[in-house]
C-alpha positions, 0 to 999 in steps of 0.5 A, spaced: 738 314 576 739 322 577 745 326 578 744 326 586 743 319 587 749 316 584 754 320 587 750 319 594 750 311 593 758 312 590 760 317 597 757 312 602 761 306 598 767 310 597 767 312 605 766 305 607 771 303 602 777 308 604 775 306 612 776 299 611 782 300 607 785 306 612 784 301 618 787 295 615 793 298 612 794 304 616 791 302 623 793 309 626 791 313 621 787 319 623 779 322 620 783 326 615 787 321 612 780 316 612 776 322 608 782 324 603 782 317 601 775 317 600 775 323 596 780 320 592 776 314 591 770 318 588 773 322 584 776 316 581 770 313 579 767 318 576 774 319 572 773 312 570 766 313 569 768 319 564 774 314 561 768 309 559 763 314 556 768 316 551 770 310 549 763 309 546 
């Protein structure tokens, strides 16, 4: 997959992911709080993904 894939596919399950967590934890919370969150959790992946491919 390219570049452009793999970050579409990691954004949509990152926004999915960060809506069902704000809703659940913080029911009140705001679109901006849903976004920041979903940016943190993307930005994670590839911080793990860059850990992984060191490791090798």
């Amino acid at each position: 997959m390219n570049a452009l894939t793999v970050f579409t596919i990691r954004a949509i399950v990152g926004t999915i992911a960060a809506v069902f967590m704000t809703r659940f934890f913080h029911p009140e919370s705001g679109i901006v709080e849903i976004l920041g969150l979903a940016v943190f959790l993307v930005g994670m992946a590839y911080v793990m993904e860059a850990f992984r491919k060191r490791k090798k």
